[in-house]
C-alpha positions in Angstrom: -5.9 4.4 2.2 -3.0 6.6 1.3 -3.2 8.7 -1.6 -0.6 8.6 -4.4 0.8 11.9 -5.4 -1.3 13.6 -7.7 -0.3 15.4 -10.8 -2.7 18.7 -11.6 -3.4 18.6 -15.6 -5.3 21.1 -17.7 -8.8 20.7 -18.1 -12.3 22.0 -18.4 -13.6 18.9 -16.0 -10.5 17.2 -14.2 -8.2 18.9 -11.6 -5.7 15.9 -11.1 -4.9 12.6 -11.3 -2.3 10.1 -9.6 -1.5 6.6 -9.5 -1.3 3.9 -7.4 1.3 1.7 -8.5 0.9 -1.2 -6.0 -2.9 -1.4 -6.9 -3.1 -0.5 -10.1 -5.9 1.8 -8.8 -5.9 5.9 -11.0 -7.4 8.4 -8.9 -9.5 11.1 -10.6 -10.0 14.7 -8.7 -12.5 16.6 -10.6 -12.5 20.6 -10.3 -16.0 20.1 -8.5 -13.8 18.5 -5.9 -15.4 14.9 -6.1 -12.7 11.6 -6.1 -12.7 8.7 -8.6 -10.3 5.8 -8.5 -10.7 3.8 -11.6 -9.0 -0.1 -11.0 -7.1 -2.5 -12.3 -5.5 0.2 -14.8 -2.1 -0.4 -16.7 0.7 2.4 -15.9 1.1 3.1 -19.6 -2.8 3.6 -19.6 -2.6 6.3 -16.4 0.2 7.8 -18.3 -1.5 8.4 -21.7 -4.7 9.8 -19.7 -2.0 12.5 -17.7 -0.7 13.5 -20.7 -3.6 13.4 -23.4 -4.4 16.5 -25.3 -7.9 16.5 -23.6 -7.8 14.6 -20.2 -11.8 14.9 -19.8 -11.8 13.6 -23.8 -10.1 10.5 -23.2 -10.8 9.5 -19.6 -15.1 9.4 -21.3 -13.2 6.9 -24.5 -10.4 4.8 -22.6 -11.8 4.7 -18.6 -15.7 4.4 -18.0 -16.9 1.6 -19.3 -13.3 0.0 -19.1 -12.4 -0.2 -15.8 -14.5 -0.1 -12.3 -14.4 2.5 -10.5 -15.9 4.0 -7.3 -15.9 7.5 -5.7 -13.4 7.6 -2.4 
């Protein structure tokens, strides 16, 4: 599996994110260093959560309980 390039945001919880395109798949780094990829997720959705005023804020309302994900 070959991981997308990931873009560091601001947040008291999240270190990065990135996209996979082809997939549809948007991986979550958290500063604790653990790896989510969240599925089946528009681009306009990934782009929203990289550029949201609070990345932890809206990846809780608009990702779990939305998409399926899995830690990689």
């Amino acid at each position: 599996m070959s991981m997308p390039e990931m873009h560091q945001v601001s947040s008291s919880n999240v270190a990065a994110v990135g996209y996979d395109s082809q997939n549809q798949w948007v991986y979550v780094q958290f500063l604790d260093s653990s790896l989510y990829a969240y599925k089946g997720v528009p681009e306009h959705e990934f782009e929203n959560l990289r550029t949201a005023a609070s990345v932890g804020s809206y990846l809780n309302r608009n990702f779990k309980n939305v998409y399926p994900y899995e830690r990689v």
